[in-house]
N, CA, C and O atoms as a printed pandas DataFrame, in Angstrom:
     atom_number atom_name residue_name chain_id  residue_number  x_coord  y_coord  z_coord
0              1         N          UNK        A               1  -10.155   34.296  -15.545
1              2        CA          UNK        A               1  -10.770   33.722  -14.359
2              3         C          UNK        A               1   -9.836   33.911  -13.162
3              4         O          UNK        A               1   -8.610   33.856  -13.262
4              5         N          UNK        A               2  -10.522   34.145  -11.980
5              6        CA          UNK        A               2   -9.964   34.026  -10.918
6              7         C          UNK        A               2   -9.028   33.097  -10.227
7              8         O          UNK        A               2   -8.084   32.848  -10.977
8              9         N          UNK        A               3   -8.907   32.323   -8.765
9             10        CA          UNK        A               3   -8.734   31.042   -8.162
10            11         C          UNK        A               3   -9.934   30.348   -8.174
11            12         O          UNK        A               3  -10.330   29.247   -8.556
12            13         N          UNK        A               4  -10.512   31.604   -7.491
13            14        CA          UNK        A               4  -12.256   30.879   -7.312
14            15         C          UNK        A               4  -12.552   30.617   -7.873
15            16         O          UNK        A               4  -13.117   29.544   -7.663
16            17         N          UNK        A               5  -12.615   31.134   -9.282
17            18        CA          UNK        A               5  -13.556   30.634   -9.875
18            19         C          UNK        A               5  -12.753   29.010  -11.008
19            20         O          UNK        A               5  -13.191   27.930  -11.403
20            21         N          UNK        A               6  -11.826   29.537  -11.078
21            22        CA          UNK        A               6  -10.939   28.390  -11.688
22            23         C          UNK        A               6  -11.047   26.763  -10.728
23            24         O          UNK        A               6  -10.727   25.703  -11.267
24            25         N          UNK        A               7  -11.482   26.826   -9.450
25            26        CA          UNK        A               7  -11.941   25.934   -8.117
26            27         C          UNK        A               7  -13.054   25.686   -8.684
27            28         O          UNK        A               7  -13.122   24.572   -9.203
28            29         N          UNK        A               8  -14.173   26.506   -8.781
29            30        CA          UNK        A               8  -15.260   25.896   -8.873
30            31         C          UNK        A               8  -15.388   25.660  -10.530
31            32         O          UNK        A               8  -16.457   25.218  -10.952
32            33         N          UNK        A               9  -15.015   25.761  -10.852
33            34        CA          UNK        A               9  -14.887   25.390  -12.558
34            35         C          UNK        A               9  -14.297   23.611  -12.230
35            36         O          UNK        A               9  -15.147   22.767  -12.510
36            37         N          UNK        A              10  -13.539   23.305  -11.920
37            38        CA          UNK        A              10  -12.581   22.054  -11.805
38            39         C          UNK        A              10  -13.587   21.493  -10.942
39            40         O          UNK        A              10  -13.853   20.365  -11.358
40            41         N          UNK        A              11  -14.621   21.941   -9.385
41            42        CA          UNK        A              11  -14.745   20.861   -8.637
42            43         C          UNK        A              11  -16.911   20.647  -10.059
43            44         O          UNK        A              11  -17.955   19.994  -10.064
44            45         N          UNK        A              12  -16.520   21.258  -10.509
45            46        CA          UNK        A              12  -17.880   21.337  -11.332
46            47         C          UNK        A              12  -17.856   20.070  -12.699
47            48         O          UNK        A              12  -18.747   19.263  -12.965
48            49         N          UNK        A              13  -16.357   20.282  -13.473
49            50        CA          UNK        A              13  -16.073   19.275  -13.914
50            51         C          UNK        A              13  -15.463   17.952  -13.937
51            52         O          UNK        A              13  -15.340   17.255  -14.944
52            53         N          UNK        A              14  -15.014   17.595  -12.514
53            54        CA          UNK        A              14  -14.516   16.251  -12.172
54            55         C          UNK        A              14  -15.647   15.374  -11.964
55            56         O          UNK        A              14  -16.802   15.585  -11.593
56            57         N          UNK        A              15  -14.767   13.932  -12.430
57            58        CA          UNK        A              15  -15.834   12.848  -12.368
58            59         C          UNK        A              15  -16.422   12.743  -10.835
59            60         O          UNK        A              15  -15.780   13.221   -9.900
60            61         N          UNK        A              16  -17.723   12.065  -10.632
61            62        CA          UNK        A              16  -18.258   12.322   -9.462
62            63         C          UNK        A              16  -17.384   12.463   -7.614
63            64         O          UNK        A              16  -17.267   13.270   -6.692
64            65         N          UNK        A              17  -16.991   11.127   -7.983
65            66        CA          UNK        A              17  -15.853   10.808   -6.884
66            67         C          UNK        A              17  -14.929   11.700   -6.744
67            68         O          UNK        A              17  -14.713   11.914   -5.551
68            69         N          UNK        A              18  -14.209   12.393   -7.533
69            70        CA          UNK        A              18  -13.562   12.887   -7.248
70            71         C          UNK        A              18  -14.371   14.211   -6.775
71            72         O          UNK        A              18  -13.720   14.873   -5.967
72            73         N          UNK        A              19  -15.538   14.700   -7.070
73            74        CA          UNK        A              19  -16.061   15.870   -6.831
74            75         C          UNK        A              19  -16.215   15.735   -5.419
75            76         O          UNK        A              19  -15.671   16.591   -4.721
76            77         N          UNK        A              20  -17.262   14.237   -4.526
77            78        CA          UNK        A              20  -17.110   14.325   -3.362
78            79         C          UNK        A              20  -15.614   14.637   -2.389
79            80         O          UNK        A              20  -15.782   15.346   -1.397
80            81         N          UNK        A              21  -14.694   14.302   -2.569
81            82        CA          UNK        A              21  -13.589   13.974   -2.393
82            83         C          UNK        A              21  -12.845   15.714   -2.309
83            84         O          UNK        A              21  -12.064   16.146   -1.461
84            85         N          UNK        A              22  -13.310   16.278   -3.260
85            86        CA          UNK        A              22  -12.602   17.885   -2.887
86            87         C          UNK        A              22  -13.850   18.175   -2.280
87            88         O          UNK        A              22  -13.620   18.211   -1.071
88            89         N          UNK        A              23  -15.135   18.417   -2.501
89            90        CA          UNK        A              23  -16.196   18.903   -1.133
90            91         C          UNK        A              23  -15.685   18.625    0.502
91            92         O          UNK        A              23  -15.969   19.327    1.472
92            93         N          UNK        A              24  -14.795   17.310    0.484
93            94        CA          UNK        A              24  -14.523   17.141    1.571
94            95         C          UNK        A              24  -13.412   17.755    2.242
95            96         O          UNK        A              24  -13.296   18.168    3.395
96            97         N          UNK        A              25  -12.568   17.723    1.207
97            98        CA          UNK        A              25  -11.443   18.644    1.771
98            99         C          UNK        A              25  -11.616   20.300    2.295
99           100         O          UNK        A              25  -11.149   20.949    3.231
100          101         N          UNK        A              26  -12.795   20.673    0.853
101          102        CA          UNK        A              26  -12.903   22.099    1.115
102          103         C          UNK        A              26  -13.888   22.258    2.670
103          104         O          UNK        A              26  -14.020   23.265    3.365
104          105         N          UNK        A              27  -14.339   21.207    2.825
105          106        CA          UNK        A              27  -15.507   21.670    4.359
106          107         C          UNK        A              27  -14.309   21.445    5.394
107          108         O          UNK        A              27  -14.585   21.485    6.593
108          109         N          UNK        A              28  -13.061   21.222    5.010
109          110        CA          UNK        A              28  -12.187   20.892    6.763
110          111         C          UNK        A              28  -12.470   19.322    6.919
111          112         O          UNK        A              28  -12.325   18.994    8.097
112          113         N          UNK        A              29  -12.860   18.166    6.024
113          114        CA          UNK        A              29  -12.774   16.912    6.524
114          115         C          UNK        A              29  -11.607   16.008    5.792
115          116         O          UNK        A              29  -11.701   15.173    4.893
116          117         N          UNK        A              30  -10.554   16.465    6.474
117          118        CA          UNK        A              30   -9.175   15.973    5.816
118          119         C          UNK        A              30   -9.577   14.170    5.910
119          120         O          UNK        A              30  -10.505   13.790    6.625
120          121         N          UNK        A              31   -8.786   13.255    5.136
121          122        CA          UNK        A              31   -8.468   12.047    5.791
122          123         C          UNK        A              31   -7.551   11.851    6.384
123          124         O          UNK        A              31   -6.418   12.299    6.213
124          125         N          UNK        A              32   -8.245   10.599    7.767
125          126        CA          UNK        A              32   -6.919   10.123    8.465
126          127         C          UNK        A              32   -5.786    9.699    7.670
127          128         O          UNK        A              32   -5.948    8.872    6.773
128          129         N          UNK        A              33   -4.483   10.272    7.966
129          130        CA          UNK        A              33   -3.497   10.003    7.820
130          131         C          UNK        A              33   -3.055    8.190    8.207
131          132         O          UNK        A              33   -3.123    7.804    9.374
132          133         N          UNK        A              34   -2.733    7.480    7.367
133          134        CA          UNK        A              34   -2.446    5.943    7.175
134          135         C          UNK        A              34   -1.476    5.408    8.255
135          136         O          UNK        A              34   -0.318    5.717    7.973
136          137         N          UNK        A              35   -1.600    4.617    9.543
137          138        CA          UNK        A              35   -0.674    4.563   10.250
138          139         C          UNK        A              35    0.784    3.867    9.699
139          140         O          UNK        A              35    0.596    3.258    8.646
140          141         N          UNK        A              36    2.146    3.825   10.162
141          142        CA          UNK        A              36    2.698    3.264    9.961
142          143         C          UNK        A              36    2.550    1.850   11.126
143          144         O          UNK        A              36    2.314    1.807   12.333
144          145         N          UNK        A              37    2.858    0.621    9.922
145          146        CA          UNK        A              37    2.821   -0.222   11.000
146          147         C          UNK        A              37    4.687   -1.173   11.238
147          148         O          UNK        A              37    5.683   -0.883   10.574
148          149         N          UNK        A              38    4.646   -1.933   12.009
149          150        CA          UNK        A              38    5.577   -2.988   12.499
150          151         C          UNK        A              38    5.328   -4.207   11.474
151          152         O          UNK        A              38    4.185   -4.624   11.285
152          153         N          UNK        A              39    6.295   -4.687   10.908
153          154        CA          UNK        A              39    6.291   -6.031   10.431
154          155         C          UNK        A              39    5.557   -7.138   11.239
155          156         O          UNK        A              39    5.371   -8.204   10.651
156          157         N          UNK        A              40    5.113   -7.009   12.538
157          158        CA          UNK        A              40    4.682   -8.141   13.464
158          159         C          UNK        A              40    2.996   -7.467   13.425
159          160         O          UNK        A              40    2.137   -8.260   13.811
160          161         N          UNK        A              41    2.541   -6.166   13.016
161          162        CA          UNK        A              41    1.377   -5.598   13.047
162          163         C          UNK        A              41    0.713   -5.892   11.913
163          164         O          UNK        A              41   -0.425   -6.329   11.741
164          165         N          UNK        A              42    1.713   -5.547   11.037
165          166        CA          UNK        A              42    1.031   -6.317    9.768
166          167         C          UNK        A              42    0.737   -7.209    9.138
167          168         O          UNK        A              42   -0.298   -7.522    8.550
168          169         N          UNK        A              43    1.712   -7.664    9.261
169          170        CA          UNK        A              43    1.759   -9.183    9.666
170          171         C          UNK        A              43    0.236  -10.390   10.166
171          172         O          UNK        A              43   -0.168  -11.348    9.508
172          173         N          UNK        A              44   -0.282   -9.900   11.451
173          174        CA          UNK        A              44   -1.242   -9.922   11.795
174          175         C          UNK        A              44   -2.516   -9.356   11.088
175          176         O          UNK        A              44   -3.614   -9.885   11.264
176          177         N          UNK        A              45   -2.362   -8.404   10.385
177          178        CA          UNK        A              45   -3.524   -7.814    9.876
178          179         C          UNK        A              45   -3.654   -8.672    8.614
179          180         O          UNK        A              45   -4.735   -8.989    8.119
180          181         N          UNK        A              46   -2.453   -9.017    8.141
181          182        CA          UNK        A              46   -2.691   -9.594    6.773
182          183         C          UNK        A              46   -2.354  -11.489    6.995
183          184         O          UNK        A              46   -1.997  -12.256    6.101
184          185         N          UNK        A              47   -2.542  -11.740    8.064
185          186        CA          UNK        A              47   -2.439  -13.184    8.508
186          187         C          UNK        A              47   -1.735  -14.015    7.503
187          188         O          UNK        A              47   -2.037  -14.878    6.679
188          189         N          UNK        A              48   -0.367  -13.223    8.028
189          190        CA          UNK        A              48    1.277  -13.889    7.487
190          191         C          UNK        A              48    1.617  -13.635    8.521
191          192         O          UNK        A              48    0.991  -13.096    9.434
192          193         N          UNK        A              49    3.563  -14.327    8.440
193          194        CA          UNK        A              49    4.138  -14.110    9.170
194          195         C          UNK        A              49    5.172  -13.213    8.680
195          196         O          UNK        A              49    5.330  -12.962    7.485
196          197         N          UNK        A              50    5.665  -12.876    9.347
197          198        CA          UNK        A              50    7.261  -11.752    9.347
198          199         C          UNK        A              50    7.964  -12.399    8.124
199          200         O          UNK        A              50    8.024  -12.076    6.938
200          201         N          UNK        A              51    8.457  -13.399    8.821
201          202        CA          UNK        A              51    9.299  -14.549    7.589
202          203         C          UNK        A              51    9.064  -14.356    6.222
203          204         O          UNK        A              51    9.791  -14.017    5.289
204          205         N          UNK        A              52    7.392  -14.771    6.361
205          206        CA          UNK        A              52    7.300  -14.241    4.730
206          207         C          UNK        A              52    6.907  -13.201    3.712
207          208         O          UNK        A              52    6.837  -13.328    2.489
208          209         N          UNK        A              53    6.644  -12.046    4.535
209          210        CA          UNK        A              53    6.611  -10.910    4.388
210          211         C          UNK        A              53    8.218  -10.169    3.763
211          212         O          UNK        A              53    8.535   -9.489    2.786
212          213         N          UNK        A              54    8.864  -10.702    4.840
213          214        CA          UNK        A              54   10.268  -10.521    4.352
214          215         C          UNK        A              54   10.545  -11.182    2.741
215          216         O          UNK        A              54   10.432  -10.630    1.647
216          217         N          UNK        A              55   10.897  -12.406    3.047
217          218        CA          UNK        A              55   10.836  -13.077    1.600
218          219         C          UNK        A              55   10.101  -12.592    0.498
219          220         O          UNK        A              55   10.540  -12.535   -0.651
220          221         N          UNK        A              56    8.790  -12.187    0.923
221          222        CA          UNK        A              56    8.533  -11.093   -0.298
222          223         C          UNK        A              56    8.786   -9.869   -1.073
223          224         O          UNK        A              56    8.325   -9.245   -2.029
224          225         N          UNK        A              57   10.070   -9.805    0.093
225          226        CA          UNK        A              57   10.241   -8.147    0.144
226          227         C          UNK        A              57    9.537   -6.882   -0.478
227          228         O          UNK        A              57    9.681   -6.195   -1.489
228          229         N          UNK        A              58    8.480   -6.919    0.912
229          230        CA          UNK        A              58    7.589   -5.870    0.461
230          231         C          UNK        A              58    8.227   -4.768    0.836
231          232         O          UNK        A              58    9.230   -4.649    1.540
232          233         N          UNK        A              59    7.256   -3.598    0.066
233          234        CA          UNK        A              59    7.515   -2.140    0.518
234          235         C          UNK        A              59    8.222   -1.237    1.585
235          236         O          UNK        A              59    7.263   -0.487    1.764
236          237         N          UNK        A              60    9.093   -0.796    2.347
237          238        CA          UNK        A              60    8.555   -0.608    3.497
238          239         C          UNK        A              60    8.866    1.140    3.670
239          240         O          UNK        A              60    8.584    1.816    2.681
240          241         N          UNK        A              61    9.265    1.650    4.526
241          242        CA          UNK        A              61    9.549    2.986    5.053
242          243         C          UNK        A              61   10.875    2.768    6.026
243          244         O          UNK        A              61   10.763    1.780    6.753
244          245         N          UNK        A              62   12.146    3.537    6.175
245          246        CA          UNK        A              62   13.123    3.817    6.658
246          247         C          UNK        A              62   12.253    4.478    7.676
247          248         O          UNK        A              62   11.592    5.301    7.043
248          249         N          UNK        A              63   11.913    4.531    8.977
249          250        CA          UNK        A              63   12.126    5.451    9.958
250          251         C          UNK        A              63   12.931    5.900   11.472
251          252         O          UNK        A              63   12.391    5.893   12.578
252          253         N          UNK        A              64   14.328    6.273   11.178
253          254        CA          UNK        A              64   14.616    6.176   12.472
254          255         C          UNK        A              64   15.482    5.075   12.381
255          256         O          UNK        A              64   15.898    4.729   13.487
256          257         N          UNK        A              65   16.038    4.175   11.108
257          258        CA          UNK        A              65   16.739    2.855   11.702
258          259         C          UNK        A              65   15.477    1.982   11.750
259          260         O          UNK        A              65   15.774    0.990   12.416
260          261         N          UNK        A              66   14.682    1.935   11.496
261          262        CA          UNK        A              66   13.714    0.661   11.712
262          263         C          UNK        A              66   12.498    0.852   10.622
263          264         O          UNK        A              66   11.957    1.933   10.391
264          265         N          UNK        A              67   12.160   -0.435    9.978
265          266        CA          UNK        A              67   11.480   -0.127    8.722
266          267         C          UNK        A              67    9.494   -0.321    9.681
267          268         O          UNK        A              67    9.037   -0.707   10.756
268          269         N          UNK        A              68    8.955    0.301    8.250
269          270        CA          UNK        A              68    7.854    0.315    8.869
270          271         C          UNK        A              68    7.112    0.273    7.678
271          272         O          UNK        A              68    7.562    0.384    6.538
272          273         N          UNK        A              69    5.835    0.087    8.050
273          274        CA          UNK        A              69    5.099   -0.525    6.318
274          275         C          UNK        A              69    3.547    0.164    6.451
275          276         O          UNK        A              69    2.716    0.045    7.351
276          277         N          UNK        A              70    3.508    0.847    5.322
277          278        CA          UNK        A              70    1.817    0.948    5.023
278          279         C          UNK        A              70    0.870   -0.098    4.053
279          280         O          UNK        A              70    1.177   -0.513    2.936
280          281         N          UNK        A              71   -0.344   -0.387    4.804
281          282        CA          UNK        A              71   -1.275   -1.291    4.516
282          283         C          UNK        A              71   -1.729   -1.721    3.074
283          284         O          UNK        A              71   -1.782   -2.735    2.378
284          285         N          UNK        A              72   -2.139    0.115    2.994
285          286        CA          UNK        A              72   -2.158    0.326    1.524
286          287         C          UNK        A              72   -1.499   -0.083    0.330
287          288         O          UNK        A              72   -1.930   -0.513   -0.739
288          289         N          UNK        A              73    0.059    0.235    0.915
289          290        CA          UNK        A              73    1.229   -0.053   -0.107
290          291         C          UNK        A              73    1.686   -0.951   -0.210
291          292         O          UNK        A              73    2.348   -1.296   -1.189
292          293         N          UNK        A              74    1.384   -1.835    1.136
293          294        CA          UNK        A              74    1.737   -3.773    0.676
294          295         C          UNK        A              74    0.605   -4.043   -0.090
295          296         O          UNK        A              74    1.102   -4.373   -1.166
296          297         N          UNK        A              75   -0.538   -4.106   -0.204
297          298        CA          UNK        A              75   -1.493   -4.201   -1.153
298          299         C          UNK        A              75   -1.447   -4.306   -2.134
299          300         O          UNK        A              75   -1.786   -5.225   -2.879
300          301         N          UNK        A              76   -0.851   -3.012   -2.361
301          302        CA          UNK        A              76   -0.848   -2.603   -3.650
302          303         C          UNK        A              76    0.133   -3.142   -4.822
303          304         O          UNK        A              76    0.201   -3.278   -6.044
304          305         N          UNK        A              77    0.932   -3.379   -3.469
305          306        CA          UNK        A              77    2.412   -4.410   -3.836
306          307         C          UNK        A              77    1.957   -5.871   -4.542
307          308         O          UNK        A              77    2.266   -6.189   -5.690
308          309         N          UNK        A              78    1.187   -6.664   -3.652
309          310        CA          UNK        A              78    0.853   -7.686   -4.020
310          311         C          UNK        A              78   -0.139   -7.331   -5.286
311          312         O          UNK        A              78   -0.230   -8.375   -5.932
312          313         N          UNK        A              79   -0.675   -6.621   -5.716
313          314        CA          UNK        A              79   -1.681   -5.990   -7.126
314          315         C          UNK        A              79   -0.457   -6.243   -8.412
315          316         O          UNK        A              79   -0.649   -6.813   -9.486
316          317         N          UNK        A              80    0.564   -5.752   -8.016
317          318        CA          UNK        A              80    1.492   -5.265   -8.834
318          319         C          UNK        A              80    2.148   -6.585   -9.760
319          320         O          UNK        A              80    2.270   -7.688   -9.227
320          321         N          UNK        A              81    2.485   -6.390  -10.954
321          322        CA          UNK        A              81    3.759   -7.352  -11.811
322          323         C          UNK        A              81    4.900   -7.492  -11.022
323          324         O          UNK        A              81    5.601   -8.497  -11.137
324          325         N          UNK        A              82    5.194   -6.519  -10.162
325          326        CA          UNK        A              82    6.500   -7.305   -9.580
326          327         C          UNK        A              82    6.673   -8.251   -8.467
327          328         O          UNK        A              82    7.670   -8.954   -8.298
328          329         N          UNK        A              83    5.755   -8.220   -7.812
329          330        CA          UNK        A              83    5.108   -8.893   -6.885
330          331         C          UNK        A              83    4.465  -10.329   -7.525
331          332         O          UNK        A              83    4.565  -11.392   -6.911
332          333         N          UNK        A              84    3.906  -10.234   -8.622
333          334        CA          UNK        A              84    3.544  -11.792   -9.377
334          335         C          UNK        A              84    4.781  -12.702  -10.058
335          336         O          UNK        A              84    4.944  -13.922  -10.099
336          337         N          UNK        A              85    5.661  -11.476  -10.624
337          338        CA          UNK        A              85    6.989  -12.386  -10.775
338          339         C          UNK        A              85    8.151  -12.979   -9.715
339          340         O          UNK        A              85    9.027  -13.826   -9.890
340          341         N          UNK        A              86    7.730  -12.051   -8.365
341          342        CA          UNK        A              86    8.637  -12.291   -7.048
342          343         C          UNK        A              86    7.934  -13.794   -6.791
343          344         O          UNK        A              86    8.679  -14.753   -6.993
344          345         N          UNK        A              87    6.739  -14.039   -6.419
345          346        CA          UNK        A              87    5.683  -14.766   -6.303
346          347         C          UNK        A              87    6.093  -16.375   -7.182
347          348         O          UNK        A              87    6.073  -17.507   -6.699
348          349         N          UNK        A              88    6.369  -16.043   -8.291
349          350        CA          UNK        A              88    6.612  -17.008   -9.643
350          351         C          UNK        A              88    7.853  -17.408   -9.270
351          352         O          UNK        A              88    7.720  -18.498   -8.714
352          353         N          UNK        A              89    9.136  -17.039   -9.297
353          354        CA          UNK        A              89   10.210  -16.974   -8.939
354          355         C          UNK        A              89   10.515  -17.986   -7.952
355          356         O          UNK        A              89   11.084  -19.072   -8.060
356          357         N          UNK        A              90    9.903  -17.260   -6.767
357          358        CA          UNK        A              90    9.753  -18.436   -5.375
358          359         C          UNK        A              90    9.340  -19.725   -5.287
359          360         O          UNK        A              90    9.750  -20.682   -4.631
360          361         N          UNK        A              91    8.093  -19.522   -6.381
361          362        CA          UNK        A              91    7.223  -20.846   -6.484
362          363         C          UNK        A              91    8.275  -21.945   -6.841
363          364         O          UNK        A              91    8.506  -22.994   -6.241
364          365         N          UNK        A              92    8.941  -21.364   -8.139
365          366        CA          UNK        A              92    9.954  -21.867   -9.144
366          367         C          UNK        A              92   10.858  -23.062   -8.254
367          368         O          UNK        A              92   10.806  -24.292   -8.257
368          369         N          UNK        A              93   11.928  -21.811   -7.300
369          370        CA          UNK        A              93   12.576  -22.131   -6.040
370          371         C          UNK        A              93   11.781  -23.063   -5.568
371          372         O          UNK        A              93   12.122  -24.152   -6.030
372          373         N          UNK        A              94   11.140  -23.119   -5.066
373          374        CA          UNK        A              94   10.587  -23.815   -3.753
374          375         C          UNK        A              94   10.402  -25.398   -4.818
375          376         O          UNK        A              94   10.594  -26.400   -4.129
376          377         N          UNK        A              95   10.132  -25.657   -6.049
377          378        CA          UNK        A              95    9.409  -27.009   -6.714
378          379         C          UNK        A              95   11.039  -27.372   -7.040
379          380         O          UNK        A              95   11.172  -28.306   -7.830
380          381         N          UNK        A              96   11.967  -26.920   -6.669
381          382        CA          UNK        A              96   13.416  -27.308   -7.611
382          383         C          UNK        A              96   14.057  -27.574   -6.185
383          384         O          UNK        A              96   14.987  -28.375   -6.277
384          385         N          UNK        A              97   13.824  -27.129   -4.894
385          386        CA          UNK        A              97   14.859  -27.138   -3.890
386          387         C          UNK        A              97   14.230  -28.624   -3.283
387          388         O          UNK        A              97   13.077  -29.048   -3.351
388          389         N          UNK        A              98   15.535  -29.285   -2.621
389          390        CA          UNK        A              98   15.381  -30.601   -1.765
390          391         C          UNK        A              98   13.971  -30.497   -0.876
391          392         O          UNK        A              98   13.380  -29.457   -0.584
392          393         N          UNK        A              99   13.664  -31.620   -0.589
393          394        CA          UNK        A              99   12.628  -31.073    1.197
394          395         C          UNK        A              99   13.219  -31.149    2.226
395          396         O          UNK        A              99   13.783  -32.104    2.759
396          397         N          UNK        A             100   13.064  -29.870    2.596
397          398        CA          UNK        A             100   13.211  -29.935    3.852
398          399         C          UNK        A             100   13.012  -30.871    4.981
399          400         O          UNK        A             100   11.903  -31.383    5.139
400          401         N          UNK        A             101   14.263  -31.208    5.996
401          402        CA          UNK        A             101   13.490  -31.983    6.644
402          403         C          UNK        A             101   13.333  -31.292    8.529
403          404         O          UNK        A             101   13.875  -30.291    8.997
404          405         N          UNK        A             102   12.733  -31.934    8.974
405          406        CA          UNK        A             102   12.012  -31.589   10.056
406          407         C          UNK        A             102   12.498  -32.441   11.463
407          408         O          UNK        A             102   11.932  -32.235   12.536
């Protein structure tokens, strides 16, 4: 077999989704590329604050000296076992430490 035909062999046998998904690529309809955001952007999108975003220590990206975070990948973060034991951990902390006072 060819490329071609080895292409259309593969986009013939993938599960559906994935079949739309290379049709799209092959017509020229790339996807948008995922912005990077600001701890104060995301923050907002995911209605937290910085503070505890940090404390969770999510994901982020080095760019330039300044970190930056995709949407996707904090998500996915919070999906994750390590993220439920970071989560557990804190809880732990937080029922054992004095109260705070104000």
């Amino acid at each position: 077999m060819n490329a071609l035909e080895d292409l259309m062999h593969a986009a013939l046998t993938a599960p559906p989704e994935r079949r739309e998904e290379a049709l799209r690529l092959l017509q020229g309809q790339l996807p948008k590329p995922e912005p990077y955001l600001t701890l104060t952007e995301l923050g907002s999108r995911l209605g937290l604050s910085g503070t505890t975003l940090r404390r969770w220590r999510i994901p982020g990206h080095d760019l330039g000296g300044r970190l930056r975070y995709r949407l996707s990948e904090v998500e996915a973060y919070f999906r994750s076992e390590d993220f439920q034991r970071r989560a557990a951990a804190l809880r732990a902390e937080r029922r054992h430490s004095p109260p705070r006072k104000h």
